[in-house]
C-alpha positions in Angstrom: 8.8 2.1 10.4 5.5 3.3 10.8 4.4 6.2 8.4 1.6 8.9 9.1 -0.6 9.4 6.5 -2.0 12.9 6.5 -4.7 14.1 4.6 -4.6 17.0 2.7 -8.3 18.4 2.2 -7.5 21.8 0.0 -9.6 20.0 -2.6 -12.8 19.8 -0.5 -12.4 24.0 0.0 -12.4 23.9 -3.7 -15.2 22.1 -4.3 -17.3 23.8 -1.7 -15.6 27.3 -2.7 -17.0 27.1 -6.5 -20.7 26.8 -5.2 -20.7 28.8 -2.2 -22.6 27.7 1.2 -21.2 25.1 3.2 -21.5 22.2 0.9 -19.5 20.1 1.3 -18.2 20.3 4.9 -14.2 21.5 5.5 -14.7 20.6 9.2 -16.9 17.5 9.6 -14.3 16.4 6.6 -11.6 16.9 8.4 -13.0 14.9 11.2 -14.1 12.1 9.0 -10.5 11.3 7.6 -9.6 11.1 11.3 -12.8 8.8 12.2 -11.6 6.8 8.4 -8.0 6.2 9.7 -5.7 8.9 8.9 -3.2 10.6 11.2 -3.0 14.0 10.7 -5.0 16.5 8.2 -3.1 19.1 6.0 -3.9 22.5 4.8 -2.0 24.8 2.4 -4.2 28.2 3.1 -3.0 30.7 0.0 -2.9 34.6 -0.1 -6.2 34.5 -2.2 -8.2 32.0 -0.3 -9.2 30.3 -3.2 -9.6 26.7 -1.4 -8.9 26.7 2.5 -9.8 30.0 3.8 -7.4 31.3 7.2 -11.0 31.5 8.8 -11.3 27.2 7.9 -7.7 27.1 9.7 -8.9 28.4 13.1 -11.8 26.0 12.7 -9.6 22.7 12.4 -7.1 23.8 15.2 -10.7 23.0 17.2 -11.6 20.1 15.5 -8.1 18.3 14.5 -7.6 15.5 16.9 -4.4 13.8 15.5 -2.0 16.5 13.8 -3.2 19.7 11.9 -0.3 20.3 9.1 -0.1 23.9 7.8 1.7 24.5 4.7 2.7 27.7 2.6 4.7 30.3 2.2 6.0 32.5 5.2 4.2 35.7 4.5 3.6 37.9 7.3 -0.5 37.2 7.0 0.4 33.2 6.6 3.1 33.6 9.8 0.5 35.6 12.1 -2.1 33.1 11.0 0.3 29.8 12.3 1.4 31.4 15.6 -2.3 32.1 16.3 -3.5 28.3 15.5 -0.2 26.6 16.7 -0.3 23.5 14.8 1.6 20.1 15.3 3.7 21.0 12.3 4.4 23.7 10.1 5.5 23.0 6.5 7.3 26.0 5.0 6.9 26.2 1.0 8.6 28.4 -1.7 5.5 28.9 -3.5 5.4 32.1 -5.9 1.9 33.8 -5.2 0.4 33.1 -8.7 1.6 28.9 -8.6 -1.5 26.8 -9.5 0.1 24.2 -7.0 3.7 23.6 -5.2 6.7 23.1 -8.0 9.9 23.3 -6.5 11.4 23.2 -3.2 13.5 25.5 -1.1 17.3 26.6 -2.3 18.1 27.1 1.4 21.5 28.3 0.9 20.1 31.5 -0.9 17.3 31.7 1.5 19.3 30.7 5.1 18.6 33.9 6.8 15.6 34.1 6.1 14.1 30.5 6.8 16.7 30.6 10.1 14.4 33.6 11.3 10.7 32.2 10.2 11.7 29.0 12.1 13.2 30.4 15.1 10.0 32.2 15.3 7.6 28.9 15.0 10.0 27.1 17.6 9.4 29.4 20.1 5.8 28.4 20.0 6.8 24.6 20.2 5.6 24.3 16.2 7.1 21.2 14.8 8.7 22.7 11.0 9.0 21.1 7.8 10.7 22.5 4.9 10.2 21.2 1.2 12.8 20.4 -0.3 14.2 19.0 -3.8 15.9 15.5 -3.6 19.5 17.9 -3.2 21.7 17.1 -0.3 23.6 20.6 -0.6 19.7 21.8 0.0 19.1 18.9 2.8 22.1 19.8 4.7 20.8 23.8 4.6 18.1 22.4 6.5 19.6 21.3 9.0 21.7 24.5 9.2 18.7 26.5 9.8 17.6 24.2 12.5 14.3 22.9 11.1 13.6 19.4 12.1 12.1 17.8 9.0 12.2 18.1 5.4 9.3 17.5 3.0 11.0 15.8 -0.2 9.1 17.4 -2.9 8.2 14.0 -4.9 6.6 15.2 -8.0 9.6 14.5 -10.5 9.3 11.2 -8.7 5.9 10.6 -10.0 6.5 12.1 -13.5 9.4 9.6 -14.0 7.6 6.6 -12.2 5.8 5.2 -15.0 8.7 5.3 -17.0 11.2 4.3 -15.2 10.4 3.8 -11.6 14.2 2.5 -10.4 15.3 6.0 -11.5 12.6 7.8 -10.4 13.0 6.9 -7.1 16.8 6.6 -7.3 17.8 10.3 -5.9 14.9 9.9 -3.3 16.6 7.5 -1.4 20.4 9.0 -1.6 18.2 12.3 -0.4 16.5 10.4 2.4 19.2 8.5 3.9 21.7 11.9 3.9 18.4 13.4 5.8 18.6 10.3 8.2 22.3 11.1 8.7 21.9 14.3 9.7 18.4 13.9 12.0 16.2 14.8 9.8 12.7 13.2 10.2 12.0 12.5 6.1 8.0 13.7 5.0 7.5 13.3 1.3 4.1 14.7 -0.5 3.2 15.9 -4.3 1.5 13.6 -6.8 1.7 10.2 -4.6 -0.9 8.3 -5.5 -2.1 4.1 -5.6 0.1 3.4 -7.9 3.3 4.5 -6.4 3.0 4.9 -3.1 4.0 1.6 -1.7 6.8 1.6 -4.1 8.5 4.3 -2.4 7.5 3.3 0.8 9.3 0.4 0.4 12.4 2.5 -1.2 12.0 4.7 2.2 10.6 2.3 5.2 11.7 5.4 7.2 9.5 8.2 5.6 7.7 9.7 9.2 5.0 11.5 6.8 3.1 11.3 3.5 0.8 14.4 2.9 -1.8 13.3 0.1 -4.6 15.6 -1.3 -5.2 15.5 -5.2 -4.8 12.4 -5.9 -6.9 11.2 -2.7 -9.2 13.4 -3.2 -10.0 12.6 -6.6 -10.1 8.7 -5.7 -13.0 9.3 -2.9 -15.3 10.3 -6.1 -14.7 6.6 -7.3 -14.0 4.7 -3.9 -15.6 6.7 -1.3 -13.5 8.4 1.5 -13.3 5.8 3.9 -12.4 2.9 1.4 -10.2 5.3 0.2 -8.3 6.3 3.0 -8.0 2.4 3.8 -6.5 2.2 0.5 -4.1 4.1 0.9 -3.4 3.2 4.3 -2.8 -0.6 3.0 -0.1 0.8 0.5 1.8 2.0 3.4 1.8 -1.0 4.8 2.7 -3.3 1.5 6.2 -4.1 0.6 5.3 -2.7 -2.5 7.3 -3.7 -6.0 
């Protein structure tokens, strides 16, 4: 099965955020991962704007040609700021407002009321929603009871584990995956993937729809370039891995 790769350019806001100016370029970014090969771009616009600003959001809903992705938390700001853009898909996060980056996924049995009403709200604009999740089934199958048609499996234990002991890394991942599959559940996986172990859980999960990749990426285009990097990474979703 194929799987979209969908860059995630929060790091490029960063960069250009530290200096000021427009340097270097969230939009013509954007539109060179999509010119480069990848299938969708992601955003994860926080309450303090410190990387992707909600003004940068409007901005790609123009320029996004494939899928705009926009993650974070369901504030009121972050909800009026999705319904406006209307993106392909929204990923719903149970960031805390002071998190350096995503580190856990949603207990949707505590929170079932709650997602249930943010989602019914993006499915009446036709958004696409995504909820990221820890590899839990109790928490997969709350997914499905508040209606949202993917999950994002939170892999950064994955990648903490993987150089250890990559069998049981991966291990809950694909229990997690295939309950997801049972249930029709379209399976998007993103957090610390990187070279060295993506293919190896692509092979694990042949039916992952999604990987949303930033960081690491990111970080590789200072070495690689952004197109030989994107390429990269598109050939590791394509190996059988190991």
């Amino acid at each position: 099965m194929h799987t979209r790769l969908s860059v995630n350019i929060n790091k490029i806001a960063t960069l250009r955020n530290a200096r000021g100016g427009n340097i270097p370029d969230v939009i013509k970014t954007a539109k060179d991962c999509e010119l480069f090969g990848a299938e969708g771009i992601t955003v994860h616009p926080r309450p303090d704007e410190r990387h992707i600003r909600y003004d940068d959001v409007i901005e790609l809903k123009e320029a996004v040609t494939t899928e705009l992705n926009i993650e974070g938390y369901p504030t009121n700001e972050f909800l009026a700021l999705v319904l406006k853009v209307k993106p392909t898909q929204c990923t719903l996060v149970p960031d805390a407002s002071n998190v350096i980056t995503s580190n856990q996924g949603w207990d949707t049995i505590k929170h079932k009321d709650f997602l249930k009403d943010v989602i019914e709200q993006l499915h009446e604009f036709g958004i696409r929603t995504s909820l990221f999740i820890n590899p839990v089934e109790q928490f997969i199958e709350g997914a499905k009871i508040v209606n949202s048609n993917c999950i994002e499996l939170y892999t950064g234990p994955f990648a903490n584990i993987f150089t250890i002991d990559k069998y049981k890394a991966i291990s809950p991942y694909v229990q997690s995956a295939k309950y997801a599959q049972s249930l029709d559940l379209k399976v998007n996986a993103g957090h610390d993937l990187n070279l060295e172990n993506l293919a190896f859980f692509k092979k694990n999960i042949p039916f992952t729809a999604e990987v949303s990749i930033g960081h690491a990426l990111i970080s590789d285009a200072l070495y690689y370039g952004l197109n030989n990097t994107i390429q990269m990474y598109l050939r590791q979703l394509k190996s059988i891995g190991s």
